[in-house]
PDB file of N, CA, C and O in Angstrom:
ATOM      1  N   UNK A   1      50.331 131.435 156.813  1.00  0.00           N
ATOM      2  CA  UNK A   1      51.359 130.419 156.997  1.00  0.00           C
ATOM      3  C   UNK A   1      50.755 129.041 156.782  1.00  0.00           C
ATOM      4  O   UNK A   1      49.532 128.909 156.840  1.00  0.00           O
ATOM      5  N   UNK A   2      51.402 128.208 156.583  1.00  0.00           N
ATOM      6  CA  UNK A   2      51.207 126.966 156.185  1.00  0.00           C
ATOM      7  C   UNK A   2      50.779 125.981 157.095  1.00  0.00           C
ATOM      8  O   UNK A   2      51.722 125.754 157.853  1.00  0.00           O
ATOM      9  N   UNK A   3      49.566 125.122 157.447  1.00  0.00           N
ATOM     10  CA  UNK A   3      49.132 124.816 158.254  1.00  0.00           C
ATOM     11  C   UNK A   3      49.347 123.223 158.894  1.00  0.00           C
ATOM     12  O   UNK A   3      49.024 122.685 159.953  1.00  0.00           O
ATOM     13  N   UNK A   4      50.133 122.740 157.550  1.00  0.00           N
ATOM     14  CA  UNK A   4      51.118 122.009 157.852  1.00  0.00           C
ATOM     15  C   UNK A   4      51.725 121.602 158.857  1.00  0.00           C
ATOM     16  O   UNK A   4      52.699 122.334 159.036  1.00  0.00           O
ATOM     17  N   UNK A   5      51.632 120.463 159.950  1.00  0.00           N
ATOM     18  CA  UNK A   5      52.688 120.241 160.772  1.00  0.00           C
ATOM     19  C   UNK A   5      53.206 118.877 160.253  1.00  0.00           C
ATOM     20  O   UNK A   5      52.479 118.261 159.472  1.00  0.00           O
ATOM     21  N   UNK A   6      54.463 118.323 160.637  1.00  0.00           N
ATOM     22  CA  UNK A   6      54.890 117.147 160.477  1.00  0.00           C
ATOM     23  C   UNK A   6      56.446 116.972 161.383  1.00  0.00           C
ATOM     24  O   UNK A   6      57.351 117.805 161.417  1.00  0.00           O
ATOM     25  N   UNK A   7      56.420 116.052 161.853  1.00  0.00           N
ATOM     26  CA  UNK A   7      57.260 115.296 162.976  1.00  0.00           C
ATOM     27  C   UNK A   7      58.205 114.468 162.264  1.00  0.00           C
ATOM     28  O   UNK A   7      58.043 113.342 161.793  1.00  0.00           O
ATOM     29  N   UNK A   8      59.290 115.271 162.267  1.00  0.00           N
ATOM     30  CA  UNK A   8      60.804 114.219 161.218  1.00  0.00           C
ATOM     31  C   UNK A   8      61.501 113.555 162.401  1.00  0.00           C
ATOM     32  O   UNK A   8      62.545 113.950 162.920  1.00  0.00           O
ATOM     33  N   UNK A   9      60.668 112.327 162.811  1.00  0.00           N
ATOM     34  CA  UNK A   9      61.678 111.977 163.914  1.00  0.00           C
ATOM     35  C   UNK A   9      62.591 110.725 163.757  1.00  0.00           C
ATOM     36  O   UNK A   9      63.127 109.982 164.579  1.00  0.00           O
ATOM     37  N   UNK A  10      62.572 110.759 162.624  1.00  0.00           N
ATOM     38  CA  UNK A  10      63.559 109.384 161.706  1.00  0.00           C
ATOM     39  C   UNK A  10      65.133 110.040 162.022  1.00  0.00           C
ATOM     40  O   UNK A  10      65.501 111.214 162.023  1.00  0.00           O
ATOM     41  N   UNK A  11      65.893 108.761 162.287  1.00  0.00           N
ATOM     42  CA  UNK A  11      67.005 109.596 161.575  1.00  0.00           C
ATOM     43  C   UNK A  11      67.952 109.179 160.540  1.00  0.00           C
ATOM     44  O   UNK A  11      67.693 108.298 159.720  1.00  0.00           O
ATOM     45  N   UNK A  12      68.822 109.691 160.579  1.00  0.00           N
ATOM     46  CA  UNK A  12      69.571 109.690 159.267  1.00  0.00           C
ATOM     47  C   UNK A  12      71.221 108.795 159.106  1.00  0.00           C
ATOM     48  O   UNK A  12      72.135 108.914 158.290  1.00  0.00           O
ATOM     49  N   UNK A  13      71.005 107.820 160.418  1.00  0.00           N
ATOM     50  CA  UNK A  13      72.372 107.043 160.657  1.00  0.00           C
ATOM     51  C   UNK A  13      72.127 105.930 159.627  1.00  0.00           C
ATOM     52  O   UNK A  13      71.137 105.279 159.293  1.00  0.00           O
ATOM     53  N   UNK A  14      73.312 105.965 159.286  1.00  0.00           N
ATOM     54  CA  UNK A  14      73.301 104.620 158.544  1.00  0.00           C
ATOM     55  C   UNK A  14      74.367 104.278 157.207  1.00  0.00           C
ATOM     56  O   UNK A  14      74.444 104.931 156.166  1.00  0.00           O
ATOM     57  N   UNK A  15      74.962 103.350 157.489  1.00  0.00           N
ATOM     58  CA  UNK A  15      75.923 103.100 156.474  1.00  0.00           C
ATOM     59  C   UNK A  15      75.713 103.737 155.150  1.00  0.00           C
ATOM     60  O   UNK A  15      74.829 103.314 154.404  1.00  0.00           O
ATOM     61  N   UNK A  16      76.594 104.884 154.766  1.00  0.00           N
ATOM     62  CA  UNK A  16      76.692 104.787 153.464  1.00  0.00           C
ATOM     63  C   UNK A  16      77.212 104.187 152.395  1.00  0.00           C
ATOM     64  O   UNK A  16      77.511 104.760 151.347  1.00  0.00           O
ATOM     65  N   UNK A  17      77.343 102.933 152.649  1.00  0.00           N
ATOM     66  CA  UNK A  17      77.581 101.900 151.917  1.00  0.00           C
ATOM     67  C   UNK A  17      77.182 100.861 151.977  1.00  0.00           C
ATOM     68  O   UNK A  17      77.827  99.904 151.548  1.00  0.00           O
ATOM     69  N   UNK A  18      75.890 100.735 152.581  1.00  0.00           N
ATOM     70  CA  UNK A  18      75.037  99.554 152.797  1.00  0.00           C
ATOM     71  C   UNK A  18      74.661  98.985 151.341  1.00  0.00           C
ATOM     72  O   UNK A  18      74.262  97.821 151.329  1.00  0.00           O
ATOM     73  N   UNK A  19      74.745  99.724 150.000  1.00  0.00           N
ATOM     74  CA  UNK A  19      74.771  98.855 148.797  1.00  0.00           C
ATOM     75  C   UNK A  19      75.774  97.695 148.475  1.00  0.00           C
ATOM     76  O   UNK A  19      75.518  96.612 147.949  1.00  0.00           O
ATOM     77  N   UNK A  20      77.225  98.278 149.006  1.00  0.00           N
ATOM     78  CA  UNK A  20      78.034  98.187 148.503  1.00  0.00           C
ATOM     79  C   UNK A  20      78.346  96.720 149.649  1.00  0.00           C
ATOM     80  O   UNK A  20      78.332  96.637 150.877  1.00  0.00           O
ATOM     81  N   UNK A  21      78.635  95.617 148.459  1.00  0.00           N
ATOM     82  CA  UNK A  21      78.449  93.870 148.906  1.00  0.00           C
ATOM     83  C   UNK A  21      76.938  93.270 149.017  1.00  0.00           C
ATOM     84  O   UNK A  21      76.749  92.057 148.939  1.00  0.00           O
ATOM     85  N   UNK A  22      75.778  94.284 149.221  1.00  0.00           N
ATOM     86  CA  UNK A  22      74.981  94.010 149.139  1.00  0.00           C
ATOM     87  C   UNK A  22      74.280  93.309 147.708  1.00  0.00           C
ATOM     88  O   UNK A  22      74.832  93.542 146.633  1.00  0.00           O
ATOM     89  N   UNK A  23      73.343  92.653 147.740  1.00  0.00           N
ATOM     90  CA  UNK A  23      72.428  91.775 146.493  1.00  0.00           C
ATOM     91  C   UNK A  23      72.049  93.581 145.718  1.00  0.00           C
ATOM     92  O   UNK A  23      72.001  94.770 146.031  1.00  0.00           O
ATOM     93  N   UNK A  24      71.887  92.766 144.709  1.00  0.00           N
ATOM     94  CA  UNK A  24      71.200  93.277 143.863  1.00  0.00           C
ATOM     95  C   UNK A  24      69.609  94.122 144.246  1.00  0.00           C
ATOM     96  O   UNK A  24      69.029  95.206 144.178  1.00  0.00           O
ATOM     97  N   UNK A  25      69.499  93.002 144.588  1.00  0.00           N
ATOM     98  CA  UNK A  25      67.799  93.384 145.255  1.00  0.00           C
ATOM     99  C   UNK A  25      67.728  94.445 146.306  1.00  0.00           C
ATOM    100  O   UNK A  25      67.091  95.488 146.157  1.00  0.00           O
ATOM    101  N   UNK A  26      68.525  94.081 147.554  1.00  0.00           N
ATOM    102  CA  UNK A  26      68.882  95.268 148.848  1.00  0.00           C
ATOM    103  C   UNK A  26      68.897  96.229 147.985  1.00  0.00           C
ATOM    104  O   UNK A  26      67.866  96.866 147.772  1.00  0.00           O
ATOM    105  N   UNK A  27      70.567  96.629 147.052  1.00  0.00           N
ATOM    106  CA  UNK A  27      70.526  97.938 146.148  1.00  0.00           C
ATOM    107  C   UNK A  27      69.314  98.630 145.454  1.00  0.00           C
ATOM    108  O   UNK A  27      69.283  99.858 145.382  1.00  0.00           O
ATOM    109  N   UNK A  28      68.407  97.929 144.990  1.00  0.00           N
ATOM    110  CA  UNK A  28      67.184  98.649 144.670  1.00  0.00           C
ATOM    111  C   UNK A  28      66.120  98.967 145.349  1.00  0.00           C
ATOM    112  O   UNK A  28      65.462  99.968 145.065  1.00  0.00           O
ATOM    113  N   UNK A  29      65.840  98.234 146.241  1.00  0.00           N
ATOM    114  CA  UNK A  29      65.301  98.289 147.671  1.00  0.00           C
ATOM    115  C   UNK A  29      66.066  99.408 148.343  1.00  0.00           C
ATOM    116  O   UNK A  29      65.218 100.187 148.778  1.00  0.00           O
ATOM    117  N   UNK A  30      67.241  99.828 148.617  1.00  0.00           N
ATOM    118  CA  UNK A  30      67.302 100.777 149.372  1.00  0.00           C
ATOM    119  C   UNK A  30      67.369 102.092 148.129  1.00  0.00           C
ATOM    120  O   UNK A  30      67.394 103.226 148.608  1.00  0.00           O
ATOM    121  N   UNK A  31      67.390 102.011 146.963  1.00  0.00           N
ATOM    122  CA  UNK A  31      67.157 103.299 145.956  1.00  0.00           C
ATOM    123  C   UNK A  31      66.092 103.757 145.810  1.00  0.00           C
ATOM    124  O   UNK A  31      65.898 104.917 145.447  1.00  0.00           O
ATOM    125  N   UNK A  32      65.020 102.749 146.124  1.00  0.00           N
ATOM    126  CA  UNK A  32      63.757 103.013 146.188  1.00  0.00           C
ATOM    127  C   UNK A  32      63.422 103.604 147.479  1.00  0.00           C
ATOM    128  O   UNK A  32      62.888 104.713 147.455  1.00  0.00           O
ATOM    129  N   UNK A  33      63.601 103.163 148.364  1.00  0.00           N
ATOM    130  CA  UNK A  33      63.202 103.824 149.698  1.00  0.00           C
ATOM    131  C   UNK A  33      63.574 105.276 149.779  1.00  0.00           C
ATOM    132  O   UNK A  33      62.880 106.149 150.299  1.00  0.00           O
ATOM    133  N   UNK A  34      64.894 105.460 149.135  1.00  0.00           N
ATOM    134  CA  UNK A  34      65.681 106.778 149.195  1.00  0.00           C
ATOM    135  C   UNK A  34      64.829 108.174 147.928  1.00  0.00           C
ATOM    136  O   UNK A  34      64.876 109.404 147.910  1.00  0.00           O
ATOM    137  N   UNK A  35      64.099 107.078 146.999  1.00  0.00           N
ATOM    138  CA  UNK A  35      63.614 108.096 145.911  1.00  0.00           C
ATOM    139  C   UNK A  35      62.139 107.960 146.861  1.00  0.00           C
ATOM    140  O   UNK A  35      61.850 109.129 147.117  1.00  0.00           O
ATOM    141  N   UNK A  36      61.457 107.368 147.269  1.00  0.00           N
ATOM    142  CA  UNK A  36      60.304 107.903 147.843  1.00  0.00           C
ATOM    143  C   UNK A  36      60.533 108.557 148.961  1.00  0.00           C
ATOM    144  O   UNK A  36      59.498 109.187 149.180  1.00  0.00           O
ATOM    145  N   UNK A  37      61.502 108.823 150.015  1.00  0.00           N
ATOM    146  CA  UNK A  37      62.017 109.647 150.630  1.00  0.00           C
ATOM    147  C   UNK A  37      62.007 110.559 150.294  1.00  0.00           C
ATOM    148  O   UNK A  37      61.142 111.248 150.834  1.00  0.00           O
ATOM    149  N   UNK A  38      62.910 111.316 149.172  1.00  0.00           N
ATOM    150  CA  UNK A  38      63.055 112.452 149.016  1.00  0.00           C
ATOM    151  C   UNK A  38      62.115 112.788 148.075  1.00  0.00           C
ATOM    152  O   UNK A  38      62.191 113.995 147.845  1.00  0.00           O
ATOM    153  N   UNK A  39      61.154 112.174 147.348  1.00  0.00           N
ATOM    154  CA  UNK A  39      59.928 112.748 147.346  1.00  0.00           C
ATOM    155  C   UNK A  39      58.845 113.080 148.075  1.00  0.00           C
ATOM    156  O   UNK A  39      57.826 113.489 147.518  1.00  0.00           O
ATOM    157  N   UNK A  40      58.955 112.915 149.704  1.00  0.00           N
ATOM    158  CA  UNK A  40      58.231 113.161 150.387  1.00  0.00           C
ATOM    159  C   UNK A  40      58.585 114.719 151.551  1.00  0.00           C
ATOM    160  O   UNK A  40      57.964 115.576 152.180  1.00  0.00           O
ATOM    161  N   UNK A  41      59.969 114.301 151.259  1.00  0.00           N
ATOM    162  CA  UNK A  41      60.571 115.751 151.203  1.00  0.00           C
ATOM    163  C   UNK A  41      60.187 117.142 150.399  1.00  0.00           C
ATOM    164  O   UNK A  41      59.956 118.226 150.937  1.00  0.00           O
ATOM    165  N   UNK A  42      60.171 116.829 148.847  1.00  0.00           N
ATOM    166  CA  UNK A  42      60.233 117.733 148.019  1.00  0.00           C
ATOM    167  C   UNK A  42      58.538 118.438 148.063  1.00  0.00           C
ATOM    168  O   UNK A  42      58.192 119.475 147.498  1.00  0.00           O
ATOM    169  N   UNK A  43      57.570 117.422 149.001  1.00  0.00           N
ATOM    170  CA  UNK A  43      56.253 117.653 148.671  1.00  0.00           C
ATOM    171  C   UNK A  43      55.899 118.622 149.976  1.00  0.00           C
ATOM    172  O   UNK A  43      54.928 119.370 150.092  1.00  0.00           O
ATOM    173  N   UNK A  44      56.744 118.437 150.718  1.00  0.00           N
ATOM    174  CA  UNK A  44      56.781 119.281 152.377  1.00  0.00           C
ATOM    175  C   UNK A  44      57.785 120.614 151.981  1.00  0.00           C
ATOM    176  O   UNK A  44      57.571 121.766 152.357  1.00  0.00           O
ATOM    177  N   UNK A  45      58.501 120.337 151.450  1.00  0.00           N
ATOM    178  CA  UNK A  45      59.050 121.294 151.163  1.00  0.00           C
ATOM    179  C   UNK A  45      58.193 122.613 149.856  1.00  0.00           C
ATOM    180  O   UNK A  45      58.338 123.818 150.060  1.00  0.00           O
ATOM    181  N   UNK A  46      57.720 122.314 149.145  1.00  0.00           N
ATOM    182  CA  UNK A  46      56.307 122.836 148.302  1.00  0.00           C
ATOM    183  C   UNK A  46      55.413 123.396 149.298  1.00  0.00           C
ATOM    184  O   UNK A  46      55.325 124.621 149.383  1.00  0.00           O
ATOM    185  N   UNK A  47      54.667 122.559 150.142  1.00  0.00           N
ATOM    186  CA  UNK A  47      53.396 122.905 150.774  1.00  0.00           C
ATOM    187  C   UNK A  47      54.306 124.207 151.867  1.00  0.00           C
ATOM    188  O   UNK A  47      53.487 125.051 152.232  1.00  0.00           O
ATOM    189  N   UNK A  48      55.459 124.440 152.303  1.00  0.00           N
ATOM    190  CA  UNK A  48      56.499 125.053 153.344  1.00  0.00           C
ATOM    191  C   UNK A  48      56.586 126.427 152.394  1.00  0.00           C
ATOM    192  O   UNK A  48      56.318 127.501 152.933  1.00  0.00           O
ATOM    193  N   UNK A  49      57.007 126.391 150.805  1.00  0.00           N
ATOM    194  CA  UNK A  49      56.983 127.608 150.455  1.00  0.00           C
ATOM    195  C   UNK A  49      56.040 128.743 150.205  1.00  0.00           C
ATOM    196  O   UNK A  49      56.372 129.919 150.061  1.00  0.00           O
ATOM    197  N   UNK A  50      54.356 128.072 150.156  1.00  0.00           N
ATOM    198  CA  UNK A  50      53.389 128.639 150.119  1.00  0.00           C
ATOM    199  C   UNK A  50      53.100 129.555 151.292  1.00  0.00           C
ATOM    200  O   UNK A  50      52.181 130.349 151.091  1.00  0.00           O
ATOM    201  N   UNK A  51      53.721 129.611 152.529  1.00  0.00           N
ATOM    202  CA  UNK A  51      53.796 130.129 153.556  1.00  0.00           C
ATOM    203  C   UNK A  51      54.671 131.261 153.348  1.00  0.00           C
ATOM    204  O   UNK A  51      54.679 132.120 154.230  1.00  0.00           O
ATOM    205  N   UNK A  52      55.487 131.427 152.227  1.00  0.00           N
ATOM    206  CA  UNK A  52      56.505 132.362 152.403  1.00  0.00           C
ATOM    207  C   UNK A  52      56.037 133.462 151.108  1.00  0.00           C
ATOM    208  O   UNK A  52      55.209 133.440 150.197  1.00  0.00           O
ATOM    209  N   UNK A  53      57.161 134.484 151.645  1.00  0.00           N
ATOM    210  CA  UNK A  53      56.755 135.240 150.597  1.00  0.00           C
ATOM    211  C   UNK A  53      58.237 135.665 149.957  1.00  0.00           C
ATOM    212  O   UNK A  53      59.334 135.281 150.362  1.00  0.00           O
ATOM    213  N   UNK A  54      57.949 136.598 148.805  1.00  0.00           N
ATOM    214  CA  UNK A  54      58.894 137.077 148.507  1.00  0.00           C
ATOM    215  C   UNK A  54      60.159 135.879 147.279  1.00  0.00           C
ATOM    216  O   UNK A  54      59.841 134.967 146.516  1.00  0.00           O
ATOM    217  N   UNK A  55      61.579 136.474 147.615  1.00  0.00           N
ATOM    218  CA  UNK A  55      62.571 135.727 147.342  1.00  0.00           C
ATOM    219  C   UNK A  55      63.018 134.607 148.203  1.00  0.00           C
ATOM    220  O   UNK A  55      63.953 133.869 147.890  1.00  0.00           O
ATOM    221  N   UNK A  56      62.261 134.487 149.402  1.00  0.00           N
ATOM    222  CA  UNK A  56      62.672 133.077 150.139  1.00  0.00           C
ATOM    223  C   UNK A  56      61.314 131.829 149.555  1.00  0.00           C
ATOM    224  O   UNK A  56      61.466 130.622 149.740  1.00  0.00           O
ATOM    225  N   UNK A  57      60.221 132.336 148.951  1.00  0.00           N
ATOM    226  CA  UNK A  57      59.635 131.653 148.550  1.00  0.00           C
ATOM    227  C   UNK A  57      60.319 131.365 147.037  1.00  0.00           C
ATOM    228  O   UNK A  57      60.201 130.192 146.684  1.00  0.00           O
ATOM    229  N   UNK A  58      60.709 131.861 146.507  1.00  0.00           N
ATOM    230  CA  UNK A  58      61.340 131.751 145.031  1.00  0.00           C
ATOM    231  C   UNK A  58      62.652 130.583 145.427  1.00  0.00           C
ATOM    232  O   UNK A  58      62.942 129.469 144.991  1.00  0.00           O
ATOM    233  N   UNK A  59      63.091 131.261 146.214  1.00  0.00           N
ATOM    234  CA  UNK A  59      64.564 130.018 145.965  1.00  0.00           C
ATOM    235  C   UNK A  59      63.725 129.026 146.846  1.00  0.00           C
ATOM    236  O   UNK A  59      63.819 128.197 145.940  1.00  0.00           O
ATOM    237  N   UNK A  60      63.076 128.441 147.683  1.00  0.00           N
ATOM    238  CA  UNK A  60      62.742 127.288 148.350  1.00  0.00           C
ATOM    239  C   UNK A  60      61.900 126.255 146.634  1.00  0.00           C
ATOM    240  O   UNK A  60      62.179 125.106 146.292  1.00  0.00           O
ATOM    241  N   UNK A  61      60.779 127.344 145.855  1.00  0.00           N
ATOM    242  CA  UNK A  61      60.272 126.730 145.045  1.00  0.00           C
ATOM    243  C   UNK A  61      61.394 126.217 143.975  1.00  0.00           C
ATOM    244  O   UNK A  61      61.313 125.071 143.532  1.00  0.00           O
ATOM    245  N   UNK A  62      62.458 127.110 143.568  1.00  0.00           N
ATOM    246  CA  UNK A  62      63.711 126.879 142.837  1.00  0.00           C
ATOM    247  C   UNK A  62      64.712 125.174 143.373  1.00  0.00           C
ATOM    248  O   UNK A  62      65.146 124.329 142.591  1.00  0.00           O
ATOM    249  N   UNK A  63      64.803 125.160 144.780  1.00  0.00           N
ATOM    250  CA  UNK A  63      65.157 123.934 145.368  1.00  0.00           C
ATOM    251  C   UNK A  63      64.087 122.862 145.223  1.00  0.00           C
ATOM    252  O   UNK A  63      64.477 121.759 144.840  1.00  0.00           O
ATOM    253  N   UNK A  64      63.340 122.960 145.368  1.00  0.00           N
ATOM    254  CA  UNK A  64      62.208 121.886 144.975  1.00  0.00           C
ATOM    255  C   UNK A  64      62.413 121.281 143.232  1.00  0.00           C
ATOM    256  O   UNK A  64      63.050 120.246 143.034  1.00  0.00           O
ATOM    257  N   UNK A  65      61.872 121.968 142.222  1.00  0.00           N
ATOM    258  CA  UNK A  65      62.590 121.676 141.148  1.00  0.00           C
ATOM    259  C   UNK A  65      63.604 121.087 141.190  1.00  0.00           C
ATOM    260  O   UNK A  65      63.499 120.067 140.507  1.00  0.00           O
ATOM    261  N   UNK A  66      64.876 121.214 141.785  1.00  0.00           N
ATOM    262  CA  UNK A  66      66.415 120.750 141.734  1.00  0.00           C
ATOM    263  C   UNK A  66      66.197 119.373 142.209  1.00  0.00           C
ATOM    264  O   UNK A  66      66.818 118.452 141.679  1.00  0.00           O
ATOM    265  N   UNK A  67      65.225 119.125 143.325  1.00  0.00           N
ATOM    266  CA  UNK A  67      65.675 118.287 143.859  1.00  0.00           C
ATOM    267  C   UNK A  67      64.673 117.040 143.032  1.00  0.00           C
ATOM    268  O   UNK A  67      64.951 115.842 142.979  1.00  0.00           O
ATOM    269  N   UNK A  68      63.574 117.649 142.489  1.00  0.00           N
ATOM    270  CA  UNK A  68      62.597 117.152 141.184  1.00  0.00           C
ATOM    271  C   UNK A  68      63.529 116.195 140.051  1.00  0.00           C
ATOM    272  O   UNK A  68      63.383 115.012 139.742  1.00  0.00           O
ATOM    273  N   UNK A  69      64.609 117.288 139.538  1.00  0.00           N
ATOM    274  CA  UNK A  69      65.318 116.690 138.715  1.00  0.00           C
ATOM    275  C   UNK A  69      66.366 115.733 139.070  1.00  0.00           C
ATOM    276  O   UNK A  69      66.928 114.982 138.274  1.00  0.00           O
ATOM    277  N   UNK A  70      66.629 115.833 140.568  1.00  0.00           N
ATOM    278  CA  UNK A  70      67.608 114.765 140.999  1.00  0.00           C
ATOM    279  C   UNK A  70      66.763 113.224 141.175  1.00  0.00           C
ATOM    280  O   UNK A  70      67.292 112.137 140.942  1.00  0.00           O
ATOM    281  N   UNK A  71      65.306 113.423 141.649  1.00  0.00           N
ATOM    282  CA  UNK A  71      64.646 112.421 141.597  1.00  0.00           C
ATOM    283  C   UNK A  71      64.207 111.620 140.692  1.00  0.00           C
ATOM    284  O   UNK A  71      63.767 110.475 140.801  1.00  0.00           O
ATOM    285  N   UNK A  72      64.435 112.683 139.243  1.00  0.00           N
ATOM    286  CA  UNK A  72      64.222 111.887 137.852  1.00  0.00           C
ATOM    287  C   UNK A  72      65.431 111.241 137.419  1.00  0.00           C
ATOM    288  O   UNK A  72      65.280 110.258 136.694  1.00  0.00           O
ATOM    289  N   UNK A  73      67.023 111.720 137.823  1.00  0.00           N
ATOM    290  CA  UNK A  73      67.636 110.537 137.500  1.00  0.00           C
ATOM    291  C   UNK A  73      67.199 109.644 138.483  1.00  0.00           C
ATOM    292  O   UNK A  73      66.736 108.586 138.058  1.00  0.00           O
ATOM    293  N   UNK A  74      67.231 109.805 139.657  1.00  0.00           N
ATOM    294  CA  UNK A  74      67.371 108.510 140.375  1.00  0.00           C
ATOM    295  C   UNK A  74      66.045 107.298 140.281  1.00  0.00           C
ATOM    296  O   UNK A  74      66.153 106.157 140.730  1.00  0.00           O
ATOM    297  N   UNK A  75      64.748 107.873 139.560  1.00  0.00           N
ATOM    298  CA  UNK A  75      63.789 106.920 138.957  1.00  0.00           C
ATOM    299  C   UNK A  75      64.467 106.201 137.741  1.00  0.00           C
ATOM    300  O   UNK A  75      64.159 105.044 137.454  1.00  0.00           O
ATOM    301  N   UNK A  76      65.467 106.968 136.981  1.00  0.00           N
ATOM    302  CA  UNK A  76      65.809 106.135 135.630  1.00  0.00           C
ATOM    303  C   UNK A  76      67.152 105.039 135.969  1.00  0.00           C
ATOM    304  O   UNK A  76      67.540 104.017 135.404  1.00  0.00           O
ATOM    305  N   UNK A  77      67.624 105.789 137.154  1.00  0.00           N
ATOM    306  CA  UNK A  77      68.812 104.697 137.599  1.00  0.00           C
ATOM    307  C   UNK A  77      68.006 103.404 137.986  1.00  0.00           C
ATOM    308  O   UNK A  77      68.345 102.288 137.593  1.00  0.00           O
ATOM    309  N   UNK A  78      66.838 103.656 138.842  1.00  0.00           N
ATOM    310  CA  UNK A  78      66.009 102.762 139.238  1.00  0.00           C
ATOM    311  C   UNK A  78      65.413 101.554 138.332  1.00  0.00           C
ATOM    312  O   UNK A  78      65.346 100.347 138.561  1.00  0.00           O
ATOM    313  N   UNK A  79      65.048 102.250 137.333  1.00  0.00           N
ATOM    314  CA  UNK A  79      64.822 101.644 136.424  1.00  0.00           C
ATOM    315  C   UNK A  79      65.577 100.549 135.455  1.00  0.00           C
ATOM    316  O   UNK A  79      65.246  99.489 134.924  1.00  0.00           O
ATOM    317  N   UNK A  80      66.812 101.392 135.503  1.00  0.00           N
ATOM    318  CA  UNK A  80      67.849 100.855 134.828  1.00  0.00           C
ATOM    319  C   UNK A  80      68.331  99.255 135.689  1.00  0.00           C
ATOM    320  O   UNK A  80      68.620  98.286 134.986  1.00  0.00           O
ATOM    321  N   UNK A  81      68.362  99.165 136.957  1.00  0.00           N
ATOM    322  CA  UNK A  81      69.006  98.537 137.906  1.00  0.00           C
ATOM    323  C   UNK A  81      67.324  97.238 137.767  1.00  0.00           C
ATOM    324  O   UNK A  81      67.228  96.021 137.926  1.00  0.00           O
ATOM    325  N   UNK A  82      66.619  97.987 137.519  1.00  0.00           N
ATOM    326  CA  UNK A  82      65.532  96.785 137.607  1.00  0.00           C
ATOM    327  C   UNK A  82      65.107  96.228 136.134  1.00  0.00           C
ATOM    328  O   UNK A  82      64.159  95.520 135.794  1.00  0.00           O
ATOM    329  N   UNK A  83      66.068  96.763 135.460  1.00  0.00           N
ATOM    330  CA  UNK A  83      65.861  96.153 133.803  1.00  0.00           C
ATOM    331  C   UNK A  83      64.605  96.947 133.250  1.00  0.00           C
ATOM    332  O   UNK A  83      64.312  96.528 132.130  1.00  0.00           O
ATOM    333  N   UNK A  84      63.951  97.746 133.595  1.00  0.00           N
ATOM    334  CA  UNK A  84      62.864  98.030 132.841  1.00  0.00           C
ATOM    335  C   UNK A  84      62.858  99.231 131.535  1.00  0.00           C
ATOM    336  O   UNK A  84      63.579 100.227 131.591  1.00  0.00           O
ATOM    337  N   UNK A  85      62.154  99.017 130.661  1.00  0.00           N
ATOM    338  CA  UNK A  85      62.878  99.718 129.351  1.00  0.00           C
ATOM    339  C   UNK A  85      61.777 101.111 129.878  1.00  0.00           C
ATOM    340  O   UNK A  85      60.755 101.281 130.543  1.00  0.00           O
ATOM    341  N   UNK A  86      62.609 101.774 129.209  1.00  0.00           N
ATOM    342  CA  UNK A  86      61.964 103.765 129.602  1.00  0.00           C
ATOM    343  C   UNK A  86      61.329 103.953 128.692  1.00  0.00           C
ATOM    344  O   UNK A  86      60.762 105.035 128.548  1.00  0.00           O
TER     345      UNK A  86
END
């Protein structure tokens, strides 16, 4: 098993629309916080499937990917919102 511990004691309140009237800047500032977030997720979630076996290790590694590719739009939205050419 995975020797891994980690303490999620953040939580998860908070306007979902704190972009919305917000600057420009806040909006990327909080897209950014949200894409290094859930890359810190996707990396706990990796080191979590090595512990498993079988088909629960397959679909956890399968969700990781997914959530891989959700993080690559949200780097190019990022990008996009901060003008930078890809």
């Amino acid at each position: 098993m995975c020797e891994h511990e980690h303490e999620h004691s953040h939580t998860h309140e908070h306007s979902h629309c704190a972009a919305c009237g917000g600057t420009d800047e806040e909006t990327v500032a909080l897209l950014a916080y949200m894409l290094n977030h859930n890359r810190h997720h996707a990396d706990e979630l990796h080191e979590l499937a090595h512990g498993l076996d079988g088909q629960a290790r397959e679909l956890v590694h399968a969700a990781v990917i997914d959530i891989e590719k959700s993080n690559d739009s949200l780097q190019k939205a990022l990008k996009l919102l901060k003008k930078e050419e890809e």
